[in-house]
N, C-alpha and C positions, 0 to 999 in steps of 0.2 A: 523699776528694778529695785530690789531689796537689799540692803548692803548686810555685806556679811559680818557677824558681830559672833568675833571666839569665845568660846565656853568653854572654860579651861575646870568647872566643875566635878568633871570626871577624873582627871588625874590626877595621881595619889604623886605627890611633889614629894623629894626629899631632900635633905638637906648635909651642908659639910659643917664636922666642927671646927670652930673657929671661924670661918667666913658667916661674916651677917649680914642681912638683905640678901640672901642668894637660897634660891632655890632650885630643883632640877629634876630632869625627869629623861633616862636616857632610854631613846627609841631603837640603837642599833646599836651594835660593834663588829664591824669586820674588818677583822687582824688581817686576811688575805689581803685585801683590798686597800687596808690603810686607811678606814674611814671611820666614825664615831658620829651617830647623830644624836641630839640630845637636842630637849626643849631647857634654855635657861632661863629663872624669871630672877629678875634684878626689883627693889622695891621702890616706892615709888617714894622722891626727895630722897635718896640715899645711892651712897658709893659703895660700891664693894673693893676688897684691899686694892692696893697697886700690885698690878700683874703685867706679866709682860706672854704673848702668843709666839711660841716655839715652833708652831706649824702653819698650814695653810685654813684660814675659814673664811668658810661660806655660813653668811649667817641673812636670815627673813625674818623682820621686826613684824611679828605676828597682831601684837597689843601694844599699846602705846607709845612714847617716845623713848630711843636707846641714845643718852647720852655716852658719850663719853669723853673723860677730862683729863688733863696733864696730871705728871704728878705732883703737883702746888694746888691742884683740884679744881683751876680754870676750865671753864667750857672749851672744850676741843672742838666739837664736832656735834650736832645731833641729828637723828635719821630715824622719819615718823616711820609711822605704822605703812609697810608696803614696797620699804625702802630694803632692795637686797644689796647687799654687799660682798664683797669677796678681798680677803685682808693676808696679804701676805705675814710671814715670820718678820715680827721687829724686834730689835732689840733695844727700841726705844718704848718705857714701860708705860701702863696709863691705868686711868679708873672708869669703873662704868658704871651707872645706875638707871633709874627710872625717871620719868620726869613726875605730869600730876598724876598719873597713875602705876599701878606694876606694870614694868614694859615685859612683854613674853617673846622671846628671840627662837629662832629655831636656827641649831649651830648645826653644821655639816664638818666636821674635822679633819681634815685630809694630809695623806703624802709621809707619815709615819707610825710606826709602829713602835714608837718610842716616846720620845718627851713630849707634852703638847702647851702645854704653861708651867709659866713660872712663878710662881708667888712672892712677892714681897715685903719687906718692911720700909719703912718710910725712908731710911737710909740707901734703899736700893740693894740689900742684904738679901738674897735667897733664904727663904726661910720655908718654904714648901712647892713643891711638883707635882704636877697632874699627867700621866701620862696613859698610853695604850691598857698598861697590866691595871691601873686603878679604874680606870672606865670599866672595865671586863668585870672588875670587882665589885663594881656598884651599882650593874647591869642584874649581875646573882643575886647581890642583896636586894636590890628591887623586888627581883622577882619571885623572892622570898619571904617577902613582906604579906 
């Protein structure tokens, strides 16, 4: 049997300012239902800010390994390629990255219509929000593009 190996060459990835190493590509939004799927690719040897998950996700490490770290940028946790997850709202914040390669995650965002992350600064300062109406908004301009 042949193992399956993602080709992620087709999809036209896009990106947020000011978050670096992150890239994205949203598959769905349904505001009825409270869900948001979205492919997110984190780069490889790198973190993206400290954030902290507002909602419910369901996430499937598609591509390589999805670290993710305290916010002092110790290894937390990592979960290869295969590894599904489901991560409740914390208000304890963290970082994510790639390990030797870009890790490609497939997020499932569930259970609001409202805030879904929160972004930080190193002091633990909100400084940016990602919620239901900006997913919607990045879904058009995608599909814009």
């Amino acid at each position: 049997m042949e193992h399956f190996k993602f080709n992620d060459s087709t999809i036209t990835w896009s990106t947020l300012e000011g978050i670096d190493h992150f890239s994205y590509y949203i598959c769905s939004v349904d505001r009825d239902n409270q869900v948001v799927d979205a492919l997110f690719k984190f780069a490889a040897n790198e973190k993206i800010p400290l954030h902290r998950h507002v909602a419910l996700n369901h996430m499937l490490v598609i591509q390589g390994d999805h670290i993710l770290y305290t916010p002092e940028g110790e290894i937390k946790e990592i979960r290869p390629t295969g590894r599904y997850t489901i991560s409740a709202p914390d208000d304890e914040p963290h970082r994510e990255g790639g390990g030797d390669q870009d890790v490609i995650i497939q997020f499932s965002i569930r259970g609001t219509d409202g805030l879904m992350y929160e972004i930080l600064d190193d002091e633990r300062n909100v400084i940016g929000t990602l919620g239901m109406d900006d997913f919607e908004g990045l879904l058009t301009a995608q599909s814009q593009a």
